[in-house]
TORRO-759545 format. One record per residue: residue in one letter; x, y, z of N, C-alpha, C in turn. Coordinates in steps of 0.1 Angstrom, whole numbers, plus 5000, padded with zeros to 4 digits. Example, Ala and Ser with C-alpha at 12.3 -4.5 7.8 and 13.67 -1.06 7.14 Angstrom:
A513249435078512349555078513249675078/S512849785071513749895071512950005079/
end
This chain:
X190366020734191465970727191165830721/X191365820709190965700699192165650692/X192065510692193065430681192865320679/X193265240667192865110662194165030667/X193764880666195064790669194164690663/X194464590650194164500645192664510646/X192264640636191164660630189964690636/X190064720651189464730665189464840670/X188364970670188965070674189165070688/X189865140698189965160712190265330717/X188865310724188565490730188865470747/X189465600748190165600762189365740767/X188365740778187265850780187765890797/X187766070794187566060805186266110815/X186166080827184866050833185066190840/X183766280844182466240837182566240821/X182166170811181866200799181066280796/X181466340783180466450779179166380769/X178566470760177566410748178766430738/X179266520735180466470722181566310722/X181966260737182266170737181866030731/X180466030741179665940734179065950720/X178966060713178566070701179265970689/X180265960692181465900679181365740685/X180765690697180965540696180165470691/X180565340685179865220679180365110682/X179365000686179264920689180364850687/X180564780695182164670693183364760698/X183064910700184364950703184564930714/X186164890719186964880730187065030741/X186665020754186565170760187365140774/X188165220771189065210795188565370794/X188165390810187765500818189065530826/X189165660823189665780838188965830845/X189465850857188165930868187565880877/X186665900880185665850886184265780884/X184465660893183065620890182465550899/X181265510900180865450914179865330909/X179865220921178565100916177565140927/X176265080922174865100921174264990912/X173664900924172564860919171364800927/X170864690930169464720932169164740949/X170064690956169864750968169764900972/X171464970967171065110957169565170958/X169965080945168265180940166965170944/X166665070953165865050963165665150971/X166865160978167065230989166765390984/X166965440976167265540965165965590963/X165765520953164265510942162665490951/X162665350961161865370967161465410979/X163065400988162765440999162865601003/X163765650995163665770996164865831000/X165665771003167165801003167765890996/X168466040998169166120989170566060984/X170666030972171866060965173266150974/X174265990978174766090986175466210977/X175966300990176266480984177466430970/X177866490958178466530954178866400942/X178366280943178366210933177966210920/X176666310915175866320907177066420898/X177966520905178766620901180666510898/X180366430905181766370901182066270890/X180766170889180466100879179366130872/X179366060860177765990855178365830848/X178965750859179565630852179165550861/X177665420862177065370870177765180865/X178665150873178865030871177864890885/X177364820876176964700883177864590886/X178264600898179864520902179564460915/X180064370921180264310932182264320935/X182164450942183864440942184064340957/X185364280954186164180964186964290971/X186864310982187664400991187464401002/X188664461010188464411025189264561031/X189064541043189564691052190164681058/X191764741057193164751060193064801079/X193964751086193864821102194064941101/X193665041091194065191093192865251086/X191965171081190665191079190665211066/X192065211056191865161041190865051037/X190665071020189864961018191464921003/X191264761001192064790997190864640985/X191064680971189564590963190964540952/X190364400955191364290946190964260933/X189364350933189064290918187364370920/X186864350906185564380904184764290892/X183564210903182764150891181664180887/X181464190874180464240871179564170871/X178164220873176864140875175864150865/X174664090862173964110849172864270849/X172764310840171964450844170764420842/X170264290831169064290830168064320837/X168064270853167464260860166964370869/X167864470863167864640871166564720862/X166364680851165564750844164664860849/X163964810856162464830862163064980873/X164165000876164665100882165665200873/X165765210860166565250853166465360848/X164865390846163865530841164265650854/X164265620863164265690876165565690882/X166465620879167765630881168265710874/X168365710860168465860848168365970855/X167066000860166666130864167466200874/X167766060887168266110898169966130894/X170266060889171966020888172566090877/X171766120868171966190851173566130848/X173266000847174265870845174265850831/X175465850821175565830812175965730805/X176865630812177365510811176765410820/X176065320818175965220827176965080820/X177765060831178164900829178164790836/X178064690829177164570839178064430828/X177464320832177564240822176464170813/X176364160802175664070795174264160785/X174364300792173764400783172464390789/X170964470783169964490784169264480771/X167964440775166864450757167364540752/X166964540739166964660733165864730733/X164664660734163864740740163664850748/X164664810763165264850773166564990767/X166964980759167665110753167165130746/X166265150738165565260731164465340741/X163765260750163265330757163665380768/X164865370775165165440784166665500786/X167365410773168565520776169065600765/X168265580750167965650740167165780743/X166765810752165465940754167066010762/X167965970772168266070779170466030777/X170465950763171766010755172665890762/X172165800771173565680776173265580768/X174465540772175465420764175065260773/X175465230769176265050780177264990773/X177965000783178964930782179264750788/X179564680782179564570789181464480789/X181564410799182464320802182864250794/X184464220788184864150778184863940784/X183863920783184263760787183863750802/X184863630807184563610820185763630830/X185863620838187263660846188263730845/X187363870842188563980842188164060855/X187964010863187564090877188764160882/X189964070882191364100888191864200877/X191164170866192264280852191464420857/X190364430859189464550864190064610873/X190164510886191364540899192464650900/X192764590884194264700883194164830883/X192964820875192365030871191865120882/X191765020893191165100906192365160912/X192565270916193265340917193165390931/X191965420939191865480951190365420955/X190065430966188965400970188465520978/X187565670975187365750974186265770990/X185065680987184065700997183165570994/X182565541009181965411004180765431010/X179665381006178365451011177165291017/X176665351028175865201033176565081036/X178165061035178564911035178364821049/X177964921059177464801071175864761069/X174864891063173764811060173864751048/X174264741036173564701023174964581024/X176364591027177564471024178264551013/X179164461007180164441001179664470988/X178964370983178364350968177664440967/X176764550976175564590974175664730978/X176564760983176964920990177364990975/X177265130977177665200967179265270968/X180165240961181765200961181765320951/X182565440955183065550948184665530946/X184765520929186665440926186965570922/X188265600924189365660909189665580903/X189665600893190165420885190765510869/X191865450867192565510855192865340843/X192965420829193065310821192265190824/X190765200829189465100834189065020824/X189864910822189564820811189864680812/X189364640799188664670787187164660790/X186264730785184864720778184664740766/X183464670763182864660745181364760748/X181464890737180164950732179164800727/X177964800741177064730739175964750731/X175464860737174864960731175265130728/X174865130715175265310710174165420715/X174165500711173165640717171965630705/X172065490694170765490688170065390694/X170565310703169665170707170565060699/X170765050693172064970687172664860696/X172364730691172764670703174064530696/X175164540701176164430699175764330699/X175164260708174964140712173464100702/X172364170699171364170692172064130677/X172964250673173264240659174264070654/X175064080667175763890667174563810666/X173463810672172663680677172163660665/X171763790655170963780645171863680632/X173163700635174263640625174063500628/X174063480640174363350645172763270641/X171463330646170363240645170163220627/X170763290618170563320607171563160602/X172563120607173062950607172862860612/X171362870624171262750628170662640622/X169862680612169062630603170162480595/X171262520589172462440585172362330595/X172462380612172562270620171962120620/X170362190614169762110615169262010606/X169562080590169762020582169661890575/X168561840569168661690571169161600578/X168861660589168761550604166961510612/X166861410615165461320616165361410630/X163761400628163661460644164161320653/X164861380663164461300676163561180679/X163661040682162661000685162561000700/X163361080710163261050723164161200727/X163061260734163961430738163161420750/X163561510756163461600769162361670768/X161961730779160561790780160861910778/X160561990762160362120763161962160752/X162362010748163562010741162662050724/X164262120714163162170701164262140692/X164062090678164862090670163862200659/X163062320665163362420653163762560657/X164362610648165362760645164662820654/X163362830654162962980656162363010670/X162662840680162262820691163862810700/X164962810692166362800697166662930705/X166962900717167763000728169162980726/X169763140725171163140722171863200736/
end
């Protein structure tokens, strides 16, 4: 289900997603999830990927929606879990487990915050048709909060904890997220940076170098971190 509000499209998917779903998105678009979905990450996929751990039973069939999250939650005297919020963590750093996670999880959405190379999506989530989705800003962990809907099954949480266990949600109207990347490699954050380093040059503009900087400080464009 698709619709615009102040020139912004916003897609409402439900999980598992198909390949026609993801087919029609582009970058910048706004996405809330139905359904199910579960977090995984590097303890996860450690445990997973190298140690040898089966995918527990029936997740591979309920989702393919891999969110990188640290959820806040605690366990009710009746053995509820009851999660006040979810934050997202950076995915960069999952990379190196992402080829093999495909295969096992046949995960179509991964969301995290702050995205992945692009490098890192043409070669690994361009070959097998996922997306990323990433986090609008900072402190929407409680707005996330609201979409969780049930807390289904929780896997490892006395060995791996809180942050690091793999958390199975219902979660309805799961939002907001921004198409980080599309199913060509396509990357939001790449296509901004390029706008943005393309004016830093103005910045600098008939201004004298520095006579006194820092170690490793640069007044040129093409050495600037954004």
């Amino acid at each position: 289900m698709a619709s615009k509000a102040a020139g912004q499209e916003k897609v409402r998917l439900k999980v598992p997603v198909t390949p026609e779903d993801l087919a029609g998105l582009k970058i910048g678009t706004v996405v809330y999830l139905d359904g199910v979905i579960y977090t995984a990450r590097e303890a996860v996929y450690k445990k997973i990927i190298e140690d040898g751990a089966a995918l527990p039973d029936g997740v591979k069939e309920l989702s393919n929606v891999n969110f990188h999250c640290s959820p806040a939650a605690s366990v009710g005297a009746d053995g509820s879990y009851k999660v006040g919020g979810v934050t997202a963590t950076a995915s960069f750093r999952f990379s190196q487990w992402m080829a093999e996670w495909f295969k096992l999880s046949n995960a179509k959405i991964i969301i995290g915050k702050g995205g992945m190379t692009t490098q890192d999506y043409r070669d690994l989530f361009v070959p097998v048709g996922a997306i990323y989705l990433t986090t609008v800003g900072y402190g929407t962990g409680a707005l996330l909060g609201r979409g969780i809907k049930n807390v289904r099954q929780v896997h490892w949480l006395e060995q791996l904890g809180n942050a690091q266990a793999m958390w199975i949600f219902e979660v309805e109207n799961f939002g907001p997220f921004l198409v980080e990347s599309d199913l060509d490699g396509n990357s939001l954050f790449e296509q901004h940076g390029k706008i943005i380093n393309a004016n830093l040059e103005k910045l600098y503009k008939g201004l004298k170098a520095p006579a006194l900087s820092r170690f490793g400080e640069t007044d040129d464009r093409k050495d600037e971190l954004i």
